[in-house]
C-alpha positions in Angstrom: 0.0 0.0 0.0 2.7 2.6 1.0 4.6 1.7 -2.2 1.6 2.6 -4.7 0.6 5.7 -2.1 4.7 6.7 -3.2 4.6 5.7 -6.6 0.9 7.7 -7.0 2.5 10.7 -5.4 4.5 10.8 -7.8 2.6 10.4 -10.9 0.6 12.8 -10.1 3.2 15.4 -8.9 4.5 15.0 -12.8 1.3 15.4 -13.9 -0.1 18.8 -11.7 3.4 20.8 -12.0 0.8 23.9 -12.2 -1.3 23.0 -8.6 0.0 23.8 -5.6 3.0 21.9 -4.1 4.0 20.9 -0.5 7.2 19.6 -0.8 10.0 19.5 1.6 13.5 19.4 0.8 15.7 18.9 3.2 19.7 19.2 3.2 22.5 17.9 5.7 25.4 20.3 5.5 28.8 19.3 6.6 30.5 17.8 3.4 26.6 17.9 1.6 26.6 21.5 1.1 29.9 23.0 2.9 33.0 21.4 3.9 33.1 24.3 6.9 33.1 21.6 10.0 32.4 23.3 12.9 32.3 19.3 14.8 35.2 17.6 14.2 38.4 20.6 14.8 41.1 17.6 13.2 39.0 18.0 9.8 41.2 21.2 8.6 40.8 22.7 5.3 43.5 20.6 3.4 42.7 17.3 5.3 38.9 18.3 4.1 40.7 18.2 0.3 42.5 15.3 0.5 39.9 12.9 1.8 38.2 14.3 -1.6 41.4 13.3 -3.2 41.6 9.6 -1.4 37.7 9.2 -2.2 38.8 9.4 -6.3 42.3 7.9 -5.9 41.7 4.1 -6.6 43.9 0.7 -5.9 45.3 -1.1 -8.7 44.1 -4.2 -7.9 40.5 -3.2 -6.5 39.6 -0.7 -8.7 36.2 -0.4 -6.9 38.3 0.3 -3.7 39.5 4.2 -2.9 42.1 5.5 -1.1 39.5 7.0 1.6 38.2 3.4 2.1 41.3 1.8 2.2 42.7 4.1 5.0 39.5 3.4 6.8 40.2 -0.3 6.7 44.0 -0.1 7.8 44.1 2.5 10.4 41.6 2.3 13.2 42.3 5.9 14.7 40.3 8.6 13.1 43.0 11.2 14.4 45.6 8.8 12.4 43.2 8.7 9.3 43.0 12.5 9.2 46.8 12.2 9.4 47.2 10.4 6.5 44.7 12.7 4.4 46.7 16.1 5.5 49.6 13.6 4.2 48.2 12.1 1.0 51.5 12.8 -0.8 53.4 11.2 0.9 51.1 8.2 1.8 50.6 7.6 -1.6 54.3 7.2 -2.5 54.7 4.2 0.2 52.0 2.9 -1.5 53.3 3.3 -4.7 56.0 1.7 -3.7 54.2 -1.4 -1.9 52.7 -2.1 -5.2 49.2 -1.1 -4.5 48.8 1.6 -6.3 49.5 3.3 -10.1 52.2 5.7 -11.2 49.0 7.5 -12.7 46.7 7.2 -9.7 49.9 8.9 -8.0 50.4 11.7 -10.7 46.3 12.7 -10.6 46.4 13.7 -6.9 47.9 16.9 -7.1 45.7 17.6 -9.9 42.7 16.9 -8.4 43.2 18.9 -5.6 43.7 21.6 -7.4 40.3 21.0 -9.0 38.5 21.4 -5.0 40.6 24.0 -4.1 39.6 26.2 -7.4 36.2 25.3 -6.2 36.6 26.1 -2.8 37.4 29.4 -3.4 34.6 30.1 -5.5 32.7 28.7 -2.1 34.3 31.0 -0.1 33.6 34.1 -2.1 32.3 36.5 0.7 28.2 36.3 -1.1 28.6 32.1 -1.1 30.1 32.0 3.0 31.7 28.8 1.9 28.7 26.7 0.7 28.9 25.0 -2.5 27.8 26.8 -6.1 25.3 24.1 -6.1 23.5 24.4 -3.5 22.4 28.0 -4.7 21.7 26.4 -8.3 19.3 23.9 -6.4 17.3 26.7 -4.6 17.3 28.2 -7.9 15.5 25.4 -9.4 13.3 24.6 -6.4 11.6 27.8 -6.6 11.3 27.2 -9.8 9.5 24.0 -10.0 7.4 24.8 -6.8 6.5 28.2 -5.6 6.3 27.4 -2.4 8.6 25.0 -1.3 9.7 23.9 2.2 13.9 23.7 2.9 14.7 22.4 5.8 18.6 22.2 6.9 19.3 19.8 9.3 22.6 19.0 10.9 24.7 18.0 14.0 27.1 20.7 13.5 27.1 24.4 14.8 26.7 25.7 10.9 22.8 25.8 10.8 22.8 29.6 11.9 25.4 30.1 8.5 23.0 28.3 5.9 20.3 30.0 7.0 22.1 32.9 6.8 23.2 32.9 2.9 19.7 31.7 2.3 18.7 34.7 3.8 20.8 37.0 2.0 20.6 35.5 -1.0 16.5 34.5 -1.2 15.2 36.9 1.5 12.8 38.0 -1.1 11.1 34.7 -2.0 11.4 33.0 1.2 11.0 33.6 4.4 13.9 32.0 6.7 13.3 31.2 10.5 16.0 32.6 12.5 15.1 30.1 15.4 16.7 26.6 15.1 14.6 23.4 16.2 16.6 20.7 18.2 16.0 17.1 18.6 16.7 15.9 22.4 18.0 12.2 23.1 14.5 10.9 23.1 14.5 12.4 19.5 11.7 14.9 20.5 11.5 18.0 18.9 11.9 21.0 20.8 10.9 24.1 19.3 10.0 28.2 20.5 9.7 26.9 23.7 7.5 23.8 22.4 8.2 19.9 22.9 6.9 18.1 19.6 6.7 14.5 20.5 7.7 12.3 17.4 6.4 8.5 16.9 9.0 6.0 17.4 9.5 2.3 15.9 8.9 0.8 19.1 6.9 3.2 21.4 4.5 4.8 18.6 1.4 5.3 20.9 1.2 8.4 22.8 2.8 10.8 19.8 1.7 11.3 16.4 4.0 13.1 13.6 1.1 15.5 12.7 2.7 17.2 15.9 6.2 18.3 13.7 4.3 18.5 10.5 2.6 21.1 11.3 5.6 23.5 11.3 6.1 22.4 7.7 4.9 26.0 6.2 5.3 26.8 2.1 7.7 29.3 1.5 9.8 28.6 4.6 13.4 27.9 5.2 14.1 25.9 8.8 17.2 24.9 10.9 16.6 21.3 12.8 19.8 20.1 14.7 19.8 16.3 14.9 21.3 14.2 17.8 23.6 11.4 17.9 22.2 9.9 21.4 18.9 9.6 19.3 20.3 8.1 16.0 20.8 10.9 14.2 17.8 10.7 12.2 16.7 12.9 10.2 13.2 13.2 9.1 11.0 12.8 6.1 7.7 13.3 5.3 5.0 12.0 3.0 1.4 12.2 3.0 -1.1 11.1 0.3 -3.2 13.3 -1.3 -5.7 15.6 1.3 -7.7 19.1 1.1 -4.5 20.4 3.3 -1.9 18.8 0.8 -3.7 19.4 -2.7 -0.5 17.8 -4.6 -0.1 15.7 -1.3 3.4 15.9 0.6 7.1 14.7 -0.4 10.3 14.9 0.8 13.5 14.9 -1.3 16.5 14.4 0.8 20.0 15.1 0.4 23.1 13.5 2.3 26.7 12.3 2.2 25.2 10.0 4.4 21.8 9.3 3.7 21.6 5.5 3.8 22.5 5.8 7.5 20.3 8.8 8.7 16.7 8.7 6.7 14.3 8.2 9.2 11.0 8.4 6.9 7.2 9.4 7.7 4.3 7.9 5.6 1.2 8.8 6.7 2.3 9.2 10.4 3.9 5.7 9.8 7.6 5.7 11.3 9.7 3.0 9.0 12.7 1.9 10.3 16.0 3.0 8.3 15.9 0.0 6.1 12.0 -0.2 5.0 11.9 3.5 5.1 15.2 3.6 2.4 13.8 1.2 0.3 10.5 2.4 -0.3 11.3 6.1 -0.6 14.8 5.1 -2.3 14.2 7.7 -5.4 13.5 11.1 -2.9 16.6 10.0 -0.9 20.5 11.1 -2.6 23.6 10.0 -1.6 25.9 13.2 -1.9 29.2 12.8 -3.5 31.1 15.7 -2.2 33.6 16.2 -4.4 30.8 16.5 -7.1 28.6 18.6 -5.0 32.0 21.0 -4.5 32.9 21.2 -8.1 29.9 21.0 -10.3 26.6 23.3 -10.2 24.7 21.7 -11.9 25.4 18.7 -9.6 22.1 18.5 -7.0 19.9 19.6 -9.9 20.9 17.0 -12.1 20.2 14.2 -9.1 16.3 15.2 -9.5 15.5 17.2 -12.6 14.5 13.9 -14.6 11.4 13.3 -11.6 10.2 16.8 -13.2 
C-alpha cells in the first residue's frame, strides 16, 4: 500500500506541475553543502581536500576500492586517518611503492586537488560564505518547479545559523527563513520556540503522532533542525497522500553524504525503520558525492531534474 501511495504521489506530482505543491527538501550540510566543519576541529581545510582526493584515488588491484576506504580499513584511529589525508603525498608514495597503487593514480592527486581547491574558493567568495555553487543552483530550481517549497537544513554541527544565513541574503525576497533553530533531544523529540513536539518512534509509537512536527512544515519557509547522535541521528522525512491540506499531497526529497545511514521516513504518520523506510522512498533520498557537489553546479539539480 505505501509503495503505490509513493509511486501515485509521484505520478501525479508530474502530472499537476501547475497546482499547488507541499514539498519539503531537506539538506545535511557538513560535506553535503559546505566542507566548513564546525564538529570535528582535526578536519582542517586541506585534510577536508585530501579525503576528496583519497575518495577518487583508486587501488590497482580493487579498482572499486578508494584510497579514503582503504585508509578506513587499515588504520583504526580517526586522528591517524586524518593524518594520512593532511599527508596524502606522501602516503601515496609508500604505497606506490608497496605495489598497490599506479604511477597514474599517484600523478592525478595533485591535480585533483587543485580541482577542489579552485572550487573552494569560488565557495568561499564573501556572497557564497563557503557553501557549494550548487547548492544555490538547487534553490534556484526549487523555486522554480514549486512556488512554495519547504527547505529544511538539518545538521549535527554548529553551521545551521550560517546556511540559514546565505539563504537569507541570498533569497530573503522569495522566502522567508526562521532565524530560530529546532533541536531534537536524546529521546528524538522536537523541541521548538519553547515547544516539545513529540515524534512517533518504531517501538513506542502510541502516545505521539508526527502531525505534531508536520505542522511547522509551512510553504515558502526555510528551517534549521539540529539532529542528535544519542537519538540516532535521524533525520526526518515526510510523505502524505493526497488531502484538502496537501492538494498535490506531501514529499520529501532528501539530500546527504550519508543518507543511507540517517533517513528516518514518515508515511502517513507511519515511522519506517531505516531500512524499509530507504527502500521504499529510495528515489527522494540522494547520496551526496562531495567532491561533485563542490565542483559541479549543476550537480544537485541533475540528481532530480528527470522526476520533473
Amino acid at each position: 500500500m505505501i509503495d503505490h501511495i509513493l509511486k501515485f504521489m509521484f505520478f501525479f506530482s508530474v502530472l499537476s506541475s501547475a497546482a499547488v505543491h507541499a514539498d519539503v527538501w531537506v539538506l545535511d550540510i557538513n560535506d553535503t553543502i559546505t566542507i566548513r566543519n564546525d564538529v570535528d576541529p582535526e578536519k582542517t581545510r586541506d585534510v577536508v581536500i585530501f579525503q576528496l582526493v583519497a575518495q577518487n584515488t583508486f587501488l590497482k588491484d580493487e579498482p572499486t576500492t578508494s584510497l579514503e576506504a582503504y585508509i578506513k580499513r587499515t588504520i583504526e584511529c580517526k586522528s591517524e586517518q586524518r593524518a594520512a589525508y593532511g599527508n596524502l603525498l606522501e602516503y601515496a608514495r609508500t604505497l606506490l611503492g608497496q605495489g598497490l597503487i599506479t604511477e597514474e593514480a599517484l600523478g592525478n592527486i595533485s591535480g585533483l586537488s587543485v580541482t577542489y581547491q579552485d572550487a573552494l574558493e569560488i565557495a568561499n567568495l564573501p556572497e557564497n560564505q563557503g557553501f557549494f555553487a550548487s547548492l544555490f543552483t538547487l534553490v534556484d530550481f526549487v523555486l522554480r518547479v514549486d512556488h512554495a517549497p519547504t527547505i529544511i537544513f538539518q545538521s549535527f554541527g554548529s553551521e545551521i545559523p550560517l546556511a540559514l544565513n546565505v539563504i537569507a541574503n541570498r533569497y530573503g525576497d522569495k522566502l522567508t527563513v526562521e532565524s530560530e533553530i529546532g533541536i531534537f533531544d536524546e529521546h528524538h523529540h522536537f523541541l521548538f520556540k519553547g515547544n516539545t513536539y513529540r515524534m512517533p518512534d518504531i517501538e513506542e509509537p502510541s502516545g505521539a503522532t508526527v502531525s505534531d512536527i508536520r505542522s511547522l512544515i509551512a510553504p515558502k519557509t526555510v528551517m534549521g533542525w539540529k539532529n542528535n547522535y544519542k537519538a540516532g541521528g535521524r533525520k526526518s522525512m515526510f510523505f502524505e497522500p493526497l488531502s484538502e491540506e496537501y492538494p498535490s499531497g506531501l514529499t520529501t526529497r532528501f539530500f546527504d553524504d550519508n543518507s543511507d545511514r540517517f533517513a528516518s521516513v514518515y508515511i502517513n504518520g507511519e515511522l519506517l525503520s531505516i531500512e524499509d523506510g530507504y527502500e521504499r522512498a529510495a528515489s527522494y533520498i540522494h547520496k551526496v558525492d562531495t567532491g561533485k557537489a563542490l565542483t559541479d553546479p549543476d550537480y544537485f539539480v541533475n540528481l532530480v531534474a528527470h522526476q520533473f
